[in-house]
Backbone as XML, in Angstrom:
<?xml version="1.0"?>
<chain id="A" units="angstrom">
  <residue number="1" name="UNK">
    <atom name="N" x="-10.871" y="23.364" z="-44.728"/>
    <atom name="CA" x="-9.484" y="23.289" z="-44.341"/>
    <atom name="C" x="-9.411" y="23.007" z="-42.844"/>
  </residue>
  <residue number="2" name="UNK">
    <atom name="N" x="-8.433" y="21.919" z="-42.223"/>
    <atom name="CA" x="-8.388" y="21.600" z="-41.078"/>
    <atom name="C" x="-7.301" y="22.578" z="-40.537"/>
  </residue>
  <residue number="3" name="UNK">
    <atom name="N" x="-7.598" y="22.964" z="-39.205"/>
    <atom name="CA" x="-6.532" y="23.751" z="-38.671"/>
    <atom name="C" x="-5.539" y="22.295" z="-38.199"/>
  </residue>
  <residue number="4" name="UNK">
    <atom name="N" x="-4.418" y="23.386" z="-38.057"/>
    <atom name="CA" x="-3.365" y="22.795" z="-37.438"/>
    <atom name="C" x="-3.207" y="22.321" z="-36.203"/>
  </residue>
  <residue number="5" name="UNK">
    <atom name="N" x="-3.283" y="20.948" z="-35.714"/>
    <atom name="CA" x="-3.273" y="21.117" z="-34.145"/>
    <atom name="C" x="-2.046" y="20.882" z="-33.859"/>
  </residue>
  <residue number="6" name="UNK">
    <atom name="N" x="-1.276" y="20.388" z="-33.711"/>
    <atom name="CA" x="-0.231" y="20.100" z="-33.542"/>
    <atom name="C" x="1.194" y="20.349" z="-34.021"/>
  </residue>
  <residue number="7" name="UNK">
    <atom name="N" x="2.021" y="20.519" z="-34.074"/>
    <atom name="CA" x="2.961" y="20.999" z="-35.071"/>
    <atom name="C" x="4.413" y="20.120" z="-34.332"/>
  </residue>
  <residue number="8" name="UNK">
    <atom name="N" x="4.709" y="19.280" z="-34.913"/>
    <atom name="CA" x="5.547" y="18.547" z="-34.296"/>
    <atom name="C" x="7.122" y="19.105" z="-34.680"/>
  </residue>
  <residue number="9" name="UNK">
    <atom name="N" x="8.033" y="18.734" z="-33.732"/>
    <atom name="CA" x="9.240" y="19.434" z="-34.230"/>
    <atom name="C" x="10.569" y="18.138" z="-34.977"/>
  </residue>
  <residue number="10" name="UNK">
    <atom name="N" x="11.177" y="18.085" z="-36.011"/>
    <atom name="CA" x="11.700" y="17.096" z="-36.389"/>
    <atom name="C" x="12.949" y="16.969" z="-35.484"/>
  </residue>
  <residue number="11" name="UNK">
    <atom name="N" x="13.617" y="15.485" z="-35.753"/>
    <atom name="CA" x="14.188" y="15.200" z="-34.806"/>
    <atom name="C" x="15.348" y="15.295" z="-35.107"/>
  </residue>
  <residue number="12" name="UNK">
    <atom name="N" x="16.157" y="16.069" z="-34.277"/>
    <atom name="CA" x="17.624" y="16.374" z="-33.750"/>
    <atom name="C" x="18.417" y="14.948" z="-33.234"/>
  </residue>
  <residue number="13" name="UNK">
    <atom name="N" x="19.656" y="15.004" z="-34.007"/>
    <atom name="CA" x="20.213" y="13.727" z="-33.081"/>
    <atom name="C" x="20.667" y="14.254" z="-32.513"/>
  </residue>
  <residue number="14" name="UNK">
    <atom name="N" x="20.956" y="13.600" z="-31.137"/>
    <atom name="CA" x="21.442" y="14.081" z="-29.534"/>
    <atom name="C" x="20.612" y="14.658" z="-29.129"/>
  </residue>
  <residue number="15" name="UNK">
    <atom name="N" x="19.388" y="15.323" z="-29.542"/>
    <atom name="CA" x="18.085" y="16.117" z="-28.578"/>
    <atom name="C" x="17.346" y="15.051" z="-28.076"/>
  </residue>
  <residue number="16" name="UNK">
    <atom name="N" x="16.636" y="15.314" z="-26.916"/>
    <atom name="CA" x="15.176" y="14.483" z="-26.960"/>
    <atom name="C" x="14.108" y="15.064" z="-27.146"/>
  </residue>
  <residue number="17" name="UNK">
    <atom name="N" x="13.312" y="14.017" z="-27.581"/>
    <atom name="CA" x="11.651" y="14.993" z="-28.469"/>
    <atom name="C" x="11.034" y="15.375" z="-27.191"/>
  </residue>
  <residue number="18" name="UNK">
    <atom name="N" x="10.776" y="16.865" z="-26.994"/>
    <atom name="CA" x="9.826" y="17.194" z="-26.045"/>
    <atom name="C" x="8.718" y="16.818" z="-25.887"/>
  </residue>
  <residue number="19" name="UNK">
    <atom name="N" x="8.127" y="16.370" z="-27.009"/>
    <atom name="CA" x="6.915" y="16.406" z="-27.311"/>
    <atom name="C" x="6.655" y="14.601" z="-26.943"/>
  </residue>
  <residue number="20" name="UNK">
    <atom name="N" x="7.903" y="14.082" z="-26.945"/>
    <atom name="CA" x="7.402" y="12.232" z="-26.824"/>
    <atom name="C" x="7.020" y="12.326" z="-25.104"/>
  </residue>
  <residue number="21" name="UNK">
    <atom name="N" x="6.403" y="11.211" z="-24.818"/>
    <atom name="CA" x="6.204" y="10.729" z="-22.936"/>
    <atom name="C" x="6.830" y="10.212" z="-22.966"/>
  </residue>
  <residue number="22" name="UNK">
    <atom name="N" x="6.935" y="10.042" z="-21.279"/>
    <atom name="CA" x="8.219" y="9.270" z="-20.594"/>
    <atom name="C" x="7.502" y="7.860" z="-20.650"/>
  </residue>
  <residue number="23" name="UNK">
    <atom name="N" x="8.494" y="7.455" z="-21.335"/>
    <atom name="CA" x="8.197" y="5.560" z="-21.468"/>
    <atom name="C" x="8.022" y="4.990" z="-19.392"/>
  </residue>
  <residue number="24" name="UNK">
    <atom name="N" x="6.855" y="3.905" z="-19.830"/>
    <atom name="CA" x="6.881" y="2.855" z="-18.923"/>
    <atom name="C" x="8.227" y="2.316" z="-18.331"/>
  </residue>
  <residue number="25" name="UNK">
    <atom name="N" x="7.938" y="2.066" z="-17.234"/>
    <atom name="CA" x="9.403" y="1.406" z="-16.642"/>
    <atom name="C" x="8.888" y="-0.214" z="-17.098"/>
  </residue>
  <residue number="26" name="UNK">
    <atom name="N" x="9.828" y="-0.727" z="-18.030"/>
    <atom name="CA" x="9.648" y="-2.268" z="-18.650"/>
    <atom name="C" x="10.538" y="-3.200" z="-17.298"/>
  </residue>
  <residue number="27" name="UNK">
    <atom name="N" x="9.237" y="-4.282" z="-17.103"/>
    <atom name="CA" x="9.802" y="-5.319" z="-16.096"/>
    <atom name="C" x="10.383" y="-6.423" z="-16.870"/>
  </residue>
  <residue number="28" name="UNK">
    <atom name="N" x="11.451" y="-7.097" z="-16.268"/>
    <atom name="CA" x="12.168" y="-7.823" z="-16.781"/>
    <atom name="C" x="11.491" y="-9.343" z="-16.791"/>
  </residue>
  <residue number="29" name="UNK">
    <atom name="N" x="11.580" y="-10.338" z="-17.359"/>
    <atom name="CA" x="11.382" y="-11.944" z="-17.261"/>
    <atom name="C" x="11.457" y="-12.089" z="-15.723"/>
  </residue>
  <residue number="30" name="UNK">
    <atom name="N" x="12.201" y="-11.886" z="-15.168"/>
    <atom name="CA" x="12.058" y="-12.794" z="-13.925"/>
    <atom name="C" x="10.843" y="-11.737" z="-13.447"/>
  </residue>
  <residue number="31" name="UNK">
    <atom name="N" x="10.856" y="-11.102" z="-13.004"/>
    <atom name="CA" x="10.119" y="-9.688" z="-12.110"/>
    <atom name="C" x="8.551" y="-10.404" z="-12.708"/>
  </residue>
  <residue number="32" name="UNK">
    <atom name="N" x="8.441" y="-10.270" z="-13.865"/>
    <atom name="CA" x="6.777" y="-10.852" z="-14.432"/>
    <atom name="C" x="6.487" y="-12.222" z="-14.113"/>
  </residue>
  <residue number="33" name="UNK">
    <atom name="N" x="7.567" y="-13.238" z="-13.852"/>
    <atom name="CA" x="7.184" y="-14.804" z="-13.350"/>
    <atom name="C" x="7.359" y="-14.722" z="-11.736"/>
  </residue>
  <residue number="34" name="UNK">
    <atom name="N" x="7.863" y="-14.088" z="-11.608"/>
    <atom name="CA" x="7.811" y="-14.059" z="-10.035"/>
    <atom name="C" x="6.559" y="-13.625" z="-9.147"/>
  </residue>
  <residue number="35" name="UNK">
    <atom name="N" x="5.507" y="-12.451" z="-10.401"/>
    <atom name="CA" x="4.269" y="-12.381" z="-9.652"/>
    <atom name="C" x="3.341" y="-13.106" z="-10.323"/>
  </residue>
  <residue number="36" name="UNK">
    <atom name="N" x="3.870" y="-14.056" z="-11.222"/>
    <atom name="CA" x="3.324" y="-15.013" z="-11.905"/>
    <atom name="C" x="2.892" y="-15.486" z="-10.711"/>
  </residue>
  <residue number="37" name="UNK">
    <atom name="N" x="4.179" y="-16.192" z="-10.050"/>
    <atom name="CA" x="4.226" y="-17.619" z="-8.628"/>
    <atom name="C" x="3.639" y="-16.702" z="-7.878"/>
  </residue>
  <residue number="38" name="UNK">
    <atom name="N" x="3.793" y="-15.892" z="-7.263"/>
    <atom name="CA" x="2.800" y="-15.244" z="-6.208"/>
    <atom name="C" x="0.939" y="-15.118" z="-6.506"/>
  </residue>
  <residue number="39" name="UNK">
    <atom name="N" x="0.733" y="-15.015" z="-7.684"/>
    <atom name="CA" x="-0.791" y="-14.926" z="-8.096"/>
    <atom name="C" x="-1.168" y="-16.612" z="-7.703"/>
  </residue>
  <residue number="40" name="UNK">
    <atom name="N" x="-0.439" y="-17.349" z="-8.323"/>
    <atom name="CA" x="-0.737" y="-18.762" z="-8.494"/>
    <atom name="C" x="-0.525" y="-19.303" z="-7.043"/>
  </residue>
  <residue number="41" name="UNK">
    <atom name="N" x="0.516" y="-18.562" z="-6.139"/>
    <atom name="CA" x="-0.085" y="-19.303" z="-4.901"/>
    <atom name="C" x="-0.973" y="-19.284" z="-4.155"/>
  </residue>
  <residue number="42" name="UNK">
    <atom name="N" x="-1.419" y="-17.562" z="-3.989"/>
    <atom name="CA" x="-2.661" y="-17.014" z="-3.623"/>
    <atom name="C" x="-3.918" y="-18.024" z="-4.160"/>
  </residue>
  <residue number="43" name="UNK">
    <atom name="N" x="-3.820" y="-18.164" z="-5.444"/>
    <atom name="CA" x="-4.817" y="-18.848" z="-6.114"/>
    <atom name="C" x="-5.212" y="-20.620" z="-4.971"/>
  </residue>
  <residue number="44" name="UNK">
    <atom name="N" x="-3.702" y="-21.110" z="-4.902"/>
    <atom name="CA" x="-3.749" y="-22.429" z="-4.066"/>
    <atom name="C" x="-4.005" y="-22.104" z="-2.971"/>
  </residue>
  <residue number="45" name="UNK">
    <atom name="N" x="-3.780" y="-21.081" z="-2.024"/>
    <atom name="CA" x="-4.326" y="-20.861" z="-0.859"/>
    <atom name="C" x="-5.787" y="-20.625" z="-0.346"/>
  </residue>
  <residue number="46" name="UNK">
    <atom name="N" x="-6.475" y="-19.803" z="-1.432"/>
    <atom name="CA" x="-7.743" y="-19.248" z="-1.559"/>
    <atom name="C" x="-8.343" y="-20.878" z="-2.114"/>
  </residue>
  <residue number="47" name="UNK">
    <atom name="N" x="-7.850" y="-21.782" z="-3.036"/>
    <atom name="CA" x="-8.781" y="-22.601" z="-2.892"/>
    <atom name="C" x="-8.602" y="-23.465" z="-2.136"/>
  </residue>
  <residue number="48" name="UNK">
    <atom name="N" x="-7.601" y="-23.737" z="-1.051"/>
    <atom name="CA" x="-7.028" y="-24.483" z="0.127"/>
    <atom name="C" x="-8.406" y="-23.980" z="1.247"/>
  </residue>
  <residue number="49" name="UNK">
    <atom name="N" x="-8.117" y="-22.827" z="1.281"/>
    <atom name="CA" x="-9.250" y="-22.182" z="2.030"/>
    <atom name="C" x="-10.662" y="-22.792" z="2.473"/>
  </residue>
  <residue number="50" name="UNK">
    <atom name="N" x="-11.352" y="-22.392" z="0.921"/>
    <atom name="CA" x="-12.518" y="-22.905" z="0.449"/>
    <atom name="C" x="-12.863" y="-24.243" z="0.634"/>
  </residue>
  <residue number="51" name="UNK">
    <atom name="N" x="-11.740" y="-24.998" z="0.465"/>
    <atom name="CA" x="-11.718" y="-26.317" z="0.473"/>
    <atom name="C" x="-12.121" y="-26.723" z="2.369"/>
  </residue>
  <residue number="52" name="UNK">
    <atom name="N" x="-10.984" y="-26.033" z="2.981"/>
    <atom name="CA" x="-11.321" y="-26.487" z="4.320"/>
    <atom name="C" x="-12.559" y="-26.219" z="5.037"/>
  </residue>
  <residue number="53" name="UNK">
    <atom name="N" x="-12.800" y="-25.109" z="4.520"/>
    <atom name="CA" x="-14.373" y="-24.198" z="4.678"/>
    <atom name="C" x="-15.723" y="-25.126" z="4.541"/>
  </residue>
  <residue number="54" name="UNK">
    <atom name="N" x="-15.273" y="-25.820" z="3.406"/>
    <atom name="CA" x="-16.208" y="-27.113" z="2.961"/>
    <atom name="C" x="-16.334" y="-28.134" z="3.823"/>
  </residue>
  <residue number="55" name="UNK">
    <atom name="N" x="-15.234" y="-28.269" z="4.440"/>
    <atom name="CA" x="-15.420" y="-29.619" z="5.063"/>
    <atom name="C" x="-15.579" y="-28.861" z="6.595"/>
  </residue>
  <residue number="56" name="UNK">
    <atom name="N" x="-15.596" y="-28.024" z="7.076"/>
    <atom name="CA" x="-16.034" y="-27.636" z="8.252"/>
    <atom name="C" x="-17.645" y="-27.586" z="8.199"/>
  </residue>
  <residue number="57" name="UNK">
    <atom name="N" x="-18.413" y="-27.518" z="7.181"/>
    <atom name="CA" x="-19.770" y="-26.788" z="6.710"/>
    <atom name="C" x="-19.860" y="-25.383" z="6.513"/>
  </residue>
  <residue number="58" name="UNK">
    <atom name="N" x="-18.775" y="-24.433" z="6.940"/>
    <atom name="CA" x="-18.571" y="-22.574" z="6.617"/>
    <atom name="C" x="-18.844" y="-22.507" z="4.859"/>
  </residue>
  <residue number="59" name="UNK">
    <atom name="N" x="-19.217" y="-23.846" z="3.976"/>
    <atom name="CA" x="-19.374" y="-22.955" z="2.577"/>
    <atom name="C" x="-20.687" y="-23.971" z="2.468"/>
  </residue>
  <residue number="60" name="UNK">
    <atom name="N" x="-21.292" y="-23.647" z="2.030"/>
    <atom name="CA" x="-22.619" y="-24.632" z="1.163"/>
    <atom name="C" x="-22.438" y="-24.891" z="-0.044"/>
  </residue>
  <residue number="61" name="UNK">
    <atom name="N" x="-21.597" y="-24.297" z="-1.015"/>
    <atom name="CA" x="-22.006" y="-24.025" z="-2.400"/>
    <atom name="C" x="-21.050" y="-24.616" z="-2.727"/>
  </residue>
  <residue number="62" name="UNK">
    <atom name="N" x="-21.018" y="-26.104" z="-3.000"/>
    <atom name="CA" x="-19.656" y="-26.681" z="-3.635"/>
    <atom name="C" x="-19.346" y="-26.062" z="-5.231"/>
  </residue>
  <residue number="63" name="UNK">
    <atom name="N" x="-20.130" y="-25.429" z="-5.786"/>
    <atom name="CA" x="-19.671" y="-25.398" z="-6.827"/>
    <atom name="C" x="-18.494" y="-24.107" z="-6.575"/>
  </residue>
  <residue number="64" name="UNK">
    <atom name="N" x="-18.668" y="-23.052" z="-5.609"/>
    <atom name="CA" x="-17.393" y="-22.610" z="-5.514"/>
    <atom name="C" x="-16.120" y="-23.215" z="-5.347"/>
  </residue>
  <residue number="65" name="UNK">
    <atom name="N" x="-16.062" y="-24.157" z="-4.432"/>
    <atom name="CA" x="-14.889" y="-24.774" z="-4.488"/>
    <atom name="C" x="-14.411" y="-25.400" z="-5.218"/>
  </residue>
  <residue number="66" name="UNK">
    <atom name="N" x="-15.487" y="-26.357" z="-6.107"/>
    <atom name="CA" x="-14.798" y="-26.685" z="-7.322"/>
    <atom name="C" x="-14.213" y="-26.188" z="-8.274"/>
  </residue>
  <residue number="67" name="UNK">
    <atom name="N" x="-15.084" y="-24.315" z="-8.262"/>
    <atom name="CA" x="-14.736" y="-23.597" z="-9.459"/>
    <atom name="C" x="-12.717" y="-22.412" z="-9.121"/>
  </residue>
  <residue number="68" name="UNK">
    <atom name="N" x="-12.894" y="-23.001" z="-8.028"/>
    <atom name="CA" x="-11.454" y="-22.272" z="-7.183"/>
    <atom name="C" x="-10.617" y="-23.674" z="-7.425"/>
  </residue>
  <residue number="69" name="UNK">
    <atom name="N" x="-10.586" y="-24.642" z="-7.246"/>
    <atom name="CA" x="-9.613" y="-25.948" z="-7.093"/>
    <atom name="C" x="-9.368" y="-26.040" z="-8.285"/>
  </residue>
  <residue number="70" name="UNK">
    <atom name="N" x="-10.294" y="-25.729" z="-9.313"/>
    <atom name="CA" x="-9.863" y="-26.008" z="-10.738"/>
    <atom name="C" x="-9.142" y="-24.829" z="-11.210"/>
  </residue>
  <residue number="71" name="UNK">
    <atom name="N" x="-9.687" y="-23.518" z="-10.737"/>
    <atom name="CA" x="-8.623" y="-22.665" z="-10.993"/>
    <atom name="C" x="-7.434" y="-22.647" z="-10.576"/>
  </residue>
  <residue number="72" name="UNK">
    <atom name="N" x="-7.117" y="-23.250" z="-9.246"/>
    <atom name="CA" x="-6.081" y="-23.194" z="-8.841"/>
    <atom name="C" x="-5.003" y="-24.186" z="-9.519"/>
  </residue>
  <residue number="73" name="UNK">
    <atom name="N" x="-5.536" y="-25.546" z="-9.987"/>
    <atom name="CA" x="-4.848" y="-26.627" z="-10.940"/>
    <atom name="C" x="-4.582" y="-26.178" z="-12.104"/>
  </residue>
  <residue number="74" name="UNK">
    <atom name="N" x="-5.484" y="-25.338" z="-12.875"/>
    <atom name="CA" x="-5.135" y="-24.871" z="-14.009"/>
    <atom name="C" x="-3.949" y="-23.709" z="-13.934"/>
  </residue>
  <residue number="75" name="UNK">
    <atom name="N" x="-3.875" y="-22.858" z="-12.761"/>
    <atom name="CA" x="-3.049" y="-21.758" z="-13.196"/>
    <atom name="C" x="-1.578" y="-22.589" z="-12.756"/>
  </residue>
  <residue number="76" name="UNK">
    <atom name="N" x="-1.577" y="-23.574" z="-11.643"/>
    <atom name="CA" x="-0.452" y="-24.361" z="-11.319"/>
    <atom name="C" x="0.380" y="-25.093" z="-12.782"/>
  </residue>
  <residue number="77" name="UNK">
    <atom name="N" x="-1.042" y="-25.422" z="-13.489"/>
    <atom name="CA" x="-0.180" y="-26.531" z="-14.987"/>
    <atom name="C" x="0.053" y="-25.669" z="-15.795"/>
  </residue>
  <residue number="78" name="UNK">
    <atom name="N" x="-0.542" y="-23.916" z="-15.897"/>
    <atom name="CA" x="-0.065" y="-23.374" z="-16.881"/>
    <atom name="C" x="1.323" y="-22.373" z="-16.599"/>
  </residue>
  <residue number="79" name="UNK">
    <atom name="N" x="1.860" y="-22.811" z="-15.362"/>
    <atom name="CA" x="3.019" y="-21.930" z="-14.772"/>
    <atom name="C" x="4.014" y="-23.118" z="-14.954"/>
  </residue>
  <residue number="80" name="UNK">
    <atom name="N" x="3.746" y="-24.303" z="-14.888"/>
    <atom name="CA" x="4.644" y="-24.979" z="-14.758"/>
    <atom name="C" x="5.245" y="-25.466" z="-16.622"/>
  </residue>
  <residue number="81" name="UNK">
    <atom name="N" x="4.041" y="-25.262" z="-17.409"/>
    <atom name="CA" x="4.347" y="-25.867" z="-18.695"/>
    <atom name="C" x="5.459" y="-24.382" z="-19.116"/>
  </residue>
  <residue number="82" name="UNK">
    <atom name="N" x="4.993" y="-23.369" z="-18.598"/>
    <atom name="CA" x="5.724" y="-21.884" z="-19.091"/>
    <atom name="C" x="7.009" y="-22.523" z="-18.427"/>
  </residue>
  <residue number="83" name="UNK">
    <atom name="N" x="7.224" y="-22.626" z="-17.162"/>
    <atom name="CA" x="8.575" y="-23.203" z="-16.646"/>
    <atom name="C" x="9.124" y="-23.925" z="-17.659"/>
  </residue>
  <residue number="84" name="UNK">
    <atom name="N" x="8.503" y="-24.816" z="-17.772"/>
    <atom name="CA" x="9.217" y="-25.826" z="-19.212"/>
    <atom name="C" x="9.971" y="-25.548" z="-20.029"/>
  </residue>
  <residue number="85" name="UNK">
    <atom name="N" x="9.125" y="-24.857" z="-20.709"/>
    <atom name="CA" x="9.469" y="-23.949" z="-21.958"/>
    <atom name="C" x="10.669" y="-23.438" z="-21.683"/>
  </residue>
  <residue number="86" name="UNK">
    <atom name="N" x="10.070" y="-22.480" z="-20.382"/>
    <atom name="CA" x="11.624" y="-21.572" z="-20.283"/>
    <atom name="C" x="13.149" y="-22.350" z="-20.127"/>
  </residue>
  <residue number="87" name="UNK">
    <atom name="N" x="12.928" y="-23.048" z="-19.641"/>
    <atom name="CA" x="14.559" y="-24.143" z="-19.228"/>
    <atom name="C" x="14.435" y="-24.872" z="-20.607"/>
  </residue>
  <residue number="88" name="UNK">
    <atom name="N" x="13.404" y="-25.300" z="-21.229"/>
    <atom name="CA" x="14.073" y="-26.551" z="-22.613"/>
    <atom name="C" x="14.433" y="-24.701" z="-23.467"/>
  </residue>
  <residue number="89" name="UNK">
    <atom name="N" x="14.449" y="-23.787" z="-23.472"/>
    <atom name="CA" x="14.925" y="-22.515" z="-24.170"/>
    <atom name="C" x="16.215" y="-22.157" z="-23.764"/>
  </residue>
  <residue number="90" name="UNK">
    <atom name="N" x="16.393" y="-22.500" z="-22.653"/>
    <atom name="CA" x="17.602" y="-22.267" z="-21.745"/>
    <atom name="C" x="18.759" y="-23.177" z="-22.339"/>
  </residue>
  <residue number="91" name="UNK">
    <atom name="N" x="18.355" y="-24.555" z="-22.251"/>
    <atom name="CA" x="19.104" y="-25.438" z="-22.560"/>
    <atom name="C" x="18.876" y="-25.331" z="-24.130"/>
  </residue>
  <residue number="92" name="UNK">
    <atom name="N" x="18.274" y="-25.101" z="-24.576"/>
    <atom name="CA" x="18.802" y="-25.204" z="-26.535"/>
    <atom name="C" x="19.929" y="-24.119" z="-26.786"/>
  </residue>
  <residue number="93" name="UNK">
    <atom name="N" x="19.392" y="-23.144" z="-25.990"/>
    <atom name="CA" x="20.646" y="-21.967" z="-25.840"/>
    <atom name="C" x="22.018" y="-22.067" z="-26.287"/>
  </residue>
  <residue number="94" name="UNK">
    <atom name="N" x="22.233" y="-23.018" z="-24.615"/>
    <atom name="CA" x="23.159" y="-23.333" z="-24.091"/>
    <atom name="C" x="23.894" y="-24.455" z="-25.030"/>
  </residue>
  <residue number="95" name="UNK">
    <atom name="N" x="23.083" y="-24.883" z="-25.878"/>
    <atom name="CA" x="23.702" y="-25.861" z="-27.032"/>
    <atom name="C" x="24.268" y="-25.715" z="-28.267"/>
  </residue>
  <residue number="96" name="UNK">
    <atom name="N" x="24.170" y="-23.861" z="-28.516"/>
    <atom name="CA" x="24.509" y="-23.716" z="-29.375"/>
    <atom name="C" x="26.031" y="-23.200" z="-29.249"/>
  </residue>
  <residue number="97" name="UNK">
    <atom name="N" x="26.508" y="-23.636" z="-30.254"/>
    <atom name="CA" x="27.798" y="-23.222" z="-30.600"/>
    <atom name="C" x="28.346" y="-21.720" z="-31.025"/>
  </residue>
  <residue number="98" name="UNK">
    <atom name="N" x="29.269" y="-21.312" z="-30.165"/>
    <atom name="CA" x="29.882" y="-19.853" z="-30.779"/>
    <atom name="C" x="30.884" y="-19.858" z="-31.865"/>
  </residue>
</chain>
């Protein structure tokens, strides 16, 4: 026989469950694309960086810079196709009839 660990209490409307946690504070759409664009510029700066670093001679190892320039192109085309999305969503929206 398993002991009891827990003993939960059923739920009261208008109470709150003592027993639940305090939920996450949920970020909104813009708040999550906005440190979207901030990651992704960092990303263009850091391989802006690298890049100039290269052509001074401060890096030897081109394959870093290649492996930063491509990151930085890739996270640029995958922010911008999400942009897309979001406005052709915007505008189908906006097309529908009430």
């Amino acid at each position: 026989m398993n002991p009891i660990n827990q003993i939960q209490t059923p739920f009261i409307q208008g109470l709150t469950n003592p027993i639940a946690k305090p939920e996450n504070k949920v970020e909104g759409f813009g708040e999550i694309f906005k440190q979207a664009i901030q990651n992704v510029n960092q990303t263009q700066k850091a391989s802006d960086k690298l890049t100039s670093d290269l052509a001074t001679g401060q890096v030897e190892n081109i394959h870093e810079v290649m492996i930063a320039s491509e990151k930085a192109s890739l996270s640029l085309e995958l922010t911008m196709q999400v942009r897309n999305k979001v406005v052709e969503a915007y505008q189908e929206v906006m097309r529908m009839q009430v």
